[in-house]
C-alpha positions as CSV (number, residue, x, y, z in Angstrom):
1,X,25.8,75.5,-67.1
2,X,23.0,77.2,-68.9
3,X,19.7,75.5,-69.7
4,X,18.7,73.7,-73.0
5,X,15.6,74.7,-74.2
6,X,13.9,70.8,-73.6
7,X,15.0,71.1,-69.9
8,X,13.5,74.4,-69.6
9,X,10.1,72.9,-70.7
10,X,10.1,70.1,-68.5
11,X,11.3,72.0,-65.7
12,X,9.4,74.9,-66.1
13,X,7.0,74.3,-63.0
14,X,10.1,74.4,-60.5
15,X,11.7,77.3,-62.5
16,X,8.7,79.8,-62.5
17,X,8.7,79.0,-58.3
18,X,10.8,82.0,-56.7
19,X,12.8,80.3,-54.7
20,X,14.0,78.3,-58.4
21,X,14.1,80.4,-61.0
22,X,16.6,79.2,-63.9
23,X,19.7,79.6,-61.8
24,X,18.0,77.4,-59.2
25,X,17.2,74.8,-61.5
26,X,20.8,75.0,-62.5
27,X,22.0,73.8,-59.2
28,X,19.2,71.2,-59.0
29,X,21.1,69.7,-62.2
30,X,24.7,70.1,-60.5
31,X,26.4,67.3,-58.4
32,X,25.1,63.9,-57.7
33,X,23.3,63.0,-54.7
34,X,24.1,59.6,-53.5
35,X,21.2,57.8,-52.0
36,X,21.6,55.1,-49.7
37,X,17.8,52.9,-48.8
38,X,15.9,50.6,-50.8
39,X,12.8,50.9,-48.3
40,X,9.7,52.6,-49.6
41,X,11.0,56.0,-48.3
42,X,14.7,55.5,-50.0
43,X,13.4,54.9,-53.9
44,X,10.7,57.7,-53.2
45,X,13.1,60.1,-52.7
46,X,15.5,59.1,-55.6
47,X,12.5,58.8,-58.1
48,X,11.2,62.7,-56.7
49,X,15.2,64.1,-57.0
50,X,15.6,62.4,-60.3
51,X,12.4,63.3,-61.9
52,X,13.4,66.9,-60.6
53,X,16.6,66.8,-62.6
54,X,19.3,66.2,-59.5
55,X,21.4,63.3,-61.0
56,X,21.2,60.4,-58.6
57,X,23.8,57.5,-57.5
58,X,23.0,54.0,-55.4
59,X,25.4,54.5,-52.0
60,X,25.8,51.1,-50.2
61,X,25.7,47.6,-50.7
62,X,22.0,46.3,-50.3
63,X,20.2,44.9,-53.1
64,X,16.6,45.3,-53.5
65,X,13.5,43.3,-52.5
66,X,10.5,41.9,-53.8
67,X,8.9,45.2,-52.4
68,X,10.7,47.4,-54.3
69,X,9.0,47.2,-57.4
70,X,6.7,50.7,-57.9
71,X,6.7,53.4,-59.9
72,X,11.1,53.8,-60.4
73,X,11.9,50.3,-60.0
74,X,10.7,47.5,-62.2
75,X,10.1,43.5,-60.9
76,X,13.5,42.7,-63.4
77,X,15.4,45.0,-61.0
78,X,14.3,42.6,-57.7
79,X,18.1,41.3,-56.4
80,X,20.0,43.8,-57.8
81,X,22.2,45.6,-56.0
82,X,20.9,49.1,-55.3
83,X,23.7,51.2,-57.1
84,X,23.3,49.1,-60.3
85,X,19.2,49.0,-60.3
86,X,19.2,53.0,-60.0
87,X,22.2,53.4,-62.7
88,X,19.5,51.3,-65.1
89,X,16.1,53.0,-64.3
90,X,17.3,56.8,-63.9
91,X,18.6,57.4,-66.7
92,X,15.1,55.7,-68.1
93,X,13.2,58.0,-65.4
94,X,15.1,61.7,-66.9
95,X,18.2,61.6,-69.1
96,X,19.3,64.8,-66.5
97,X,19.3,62.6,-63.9
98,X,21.5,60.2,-65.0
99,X,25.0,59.9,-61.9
100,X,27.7,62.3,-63.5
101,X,30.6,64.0,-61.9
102,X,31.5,64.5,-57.9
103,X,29.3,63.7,-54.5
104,X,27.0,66.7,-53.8
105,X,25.2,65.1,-50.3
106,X,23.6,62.2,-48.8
107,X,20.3,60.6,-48.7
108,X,19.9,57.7,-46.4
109,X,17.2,55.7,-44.7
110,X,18.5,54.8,-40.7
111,X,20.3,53.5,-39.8
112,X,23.4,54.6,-41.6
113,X,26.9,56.1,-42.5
114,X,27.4,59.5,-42.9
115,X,30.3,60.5,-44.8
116,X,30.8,63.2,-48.4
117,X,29.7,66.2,-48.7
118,X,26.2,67.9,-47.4
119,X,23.1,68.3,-47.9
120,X,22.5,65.2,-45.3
121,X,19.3,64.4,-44.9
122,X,18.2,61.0,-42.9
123,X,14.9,59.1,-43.1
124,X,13.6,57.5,-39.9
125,X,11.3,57.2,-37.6
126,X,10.8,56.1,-33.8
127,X,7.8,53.6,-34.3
128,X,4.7,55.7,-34.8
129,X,6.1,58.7,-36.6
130,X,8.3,58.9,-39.5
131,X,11.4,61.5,-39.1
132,X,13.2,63.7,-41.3
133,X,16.2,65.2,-40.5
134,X,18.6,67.5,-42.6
135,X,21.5,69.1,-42.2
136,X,23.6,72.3,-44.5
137,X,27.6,72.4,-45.4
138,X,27.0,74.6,-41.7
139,X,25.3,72.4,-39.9
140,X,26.9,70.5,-37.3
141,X,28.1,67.3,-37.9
142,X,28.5,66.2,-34.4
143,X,24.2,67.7,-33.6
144,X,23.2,66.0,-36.7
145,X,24.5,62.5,-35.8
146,X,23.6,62.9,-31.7
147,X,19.7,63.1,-33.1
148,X,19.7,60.6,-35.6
149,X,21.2,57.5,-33.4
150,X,18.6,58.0,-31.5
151,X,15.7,57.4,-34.5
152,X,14.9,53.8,-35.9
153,X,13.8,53.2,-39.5
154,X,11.6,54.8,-41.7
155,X,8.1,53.7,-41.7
156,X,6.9,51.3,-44.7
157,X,3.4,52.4,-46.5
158,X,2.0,55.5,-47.2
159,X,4.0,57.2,-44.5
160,X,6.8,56.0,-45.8
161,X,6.1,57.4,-49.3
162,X,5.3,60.5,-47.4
163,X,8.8,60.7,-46.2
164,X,10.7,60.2,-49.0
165,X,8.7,63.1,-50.3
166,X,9.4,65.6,-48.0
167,X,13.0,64.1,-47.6
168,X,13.3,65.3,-51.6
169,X,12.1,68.6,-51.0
170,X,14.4,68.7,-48.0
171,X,17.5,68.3,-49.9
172,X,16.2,70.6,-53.0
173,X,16.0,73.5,-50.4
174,X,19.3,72.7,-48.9
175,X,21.0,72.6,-52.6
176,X,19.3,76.2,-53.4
177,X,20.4,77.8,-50.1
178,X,17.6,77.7,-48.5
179,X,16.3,77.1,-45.0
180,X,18.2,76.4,-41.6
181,X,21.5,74.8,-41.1
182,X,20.4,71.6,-38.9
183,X,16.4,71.1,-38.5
184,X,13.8,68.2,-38.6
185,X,10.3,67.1,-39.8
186,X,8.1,64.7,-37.6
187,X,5.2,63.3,-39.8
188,X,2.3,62.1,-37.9
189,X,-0.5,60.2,-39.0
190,X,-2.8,60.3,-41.6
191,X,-0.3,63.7,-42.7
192,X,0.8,66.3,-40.2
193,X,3.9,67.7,-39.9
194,X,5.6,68.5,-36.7
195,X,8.3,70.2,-35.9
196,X,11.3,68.4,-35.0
197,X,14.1,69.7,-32.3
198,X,17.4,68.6,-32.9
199,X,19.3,67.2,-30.3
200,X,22.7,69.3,-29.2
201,X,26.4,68.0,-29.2
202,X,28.3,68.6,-25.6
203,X,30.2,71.1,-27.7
204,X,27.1,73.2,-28.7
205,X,25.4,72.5,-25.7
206,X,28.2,74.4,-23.3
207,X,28.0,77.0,-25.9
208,X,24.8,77.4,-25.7
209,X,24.2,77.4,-21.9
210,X,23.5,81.0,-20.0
211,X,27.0,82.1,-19.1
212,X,26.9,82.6,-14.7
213,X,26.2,85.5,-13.2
């Protein structure tokens, strides 16, 4: 699908980015991401994926809460169910963004589901520290889900936000190709970014043990 001219102007920051380019951009705008959270950290990462052009789709059944109200949803959409307040405002957000054709990953605030295609990329925490966690087509499915169960949710508040952030860039990376297979993000208080070790499967694990002598 090649580029109109009017999304090459209001893309043209992510498209003159190396890792982008037009071709890049092109895969930003293929495949809907379904996002399932209607925390702080949830609509931040559907507004940042929208307004980057990745057309975006309400997974679950929650409906929102007088919290949600910010800079995607309005105070009208308080009640609504998630997947019909993000079919009204995205579209409003970016035209490009509006849900068309199949699954192409999963965003979620924990806990959750996991189910569809990859990129997965989960948004939690463990009390003091918000987590992100991601996971490639290659990525094990089995890894991903061993370190997730054992995160709560995301934060609320400015680490929150912060979250959903970095969960968007997460899952722009892991559409363009880039970056591991399985990996994961600690943010710490007021901003710092940690490295995050996934956990191993059995499977993995007695693959990855030192064979005996």
């Amino acid at each position: 699908m090649a580029l109109r001219e009017d999304q090459i102007v209001r893309y043209s920051r992510q498209i003159l980015l190396r890792e982008v380019g037009g071709r890049g951009q092109e895969a930003l705008l293929a495949g809907t991401v379904r996002v399932d959270g209607i925390g702080v950290s949830g609509l931040t990462v559907a507004a940042y994926l929208a307004g980057g052009g990745t057309p975006v789709a309400g997974a679950g059944s929650l409906t929102l809460g007088p919290w949600a109200p910010g800079f995607l949803m309005a105070p009208s959409d308080v009640g609504l169910p998630l997947t019909e307040a993000l079919a009204r405002e995205v579209p409003a957000l970016n035209p490009d963004a509006a849900a068309t054709g199949p699954g192409g990953g999963l965003v979620a605030e924990l806990p959750a589901a996991w189910s569809g295609d990859a990129p997965w990329v989960a948004l939690g925490g463990d009390g003091m520290r918000a987590a992100v966690v991601f996971r490639s087509a290659e990525g094990c499915v089995w890894c991903f889900g061993e370190t997730v169960r054992h995160l709560g949710s995301p934060p609320d508040g400015a680490l929150g936000v912060a979250a959903g952030t970095l969960g968007a860039l997460v899952f722009q990376r892991l559409r363009l190709g880039l970056g591991p297979a399985l990996g994961g993000r600690w943010l710490v208080p007021p901003g710092v970014v940690e490295a995050l070790e996934p956990r191993r499967c059995a499977r993995c694990a007695a693959r990855e043990a030192p064979s005996a002598p």
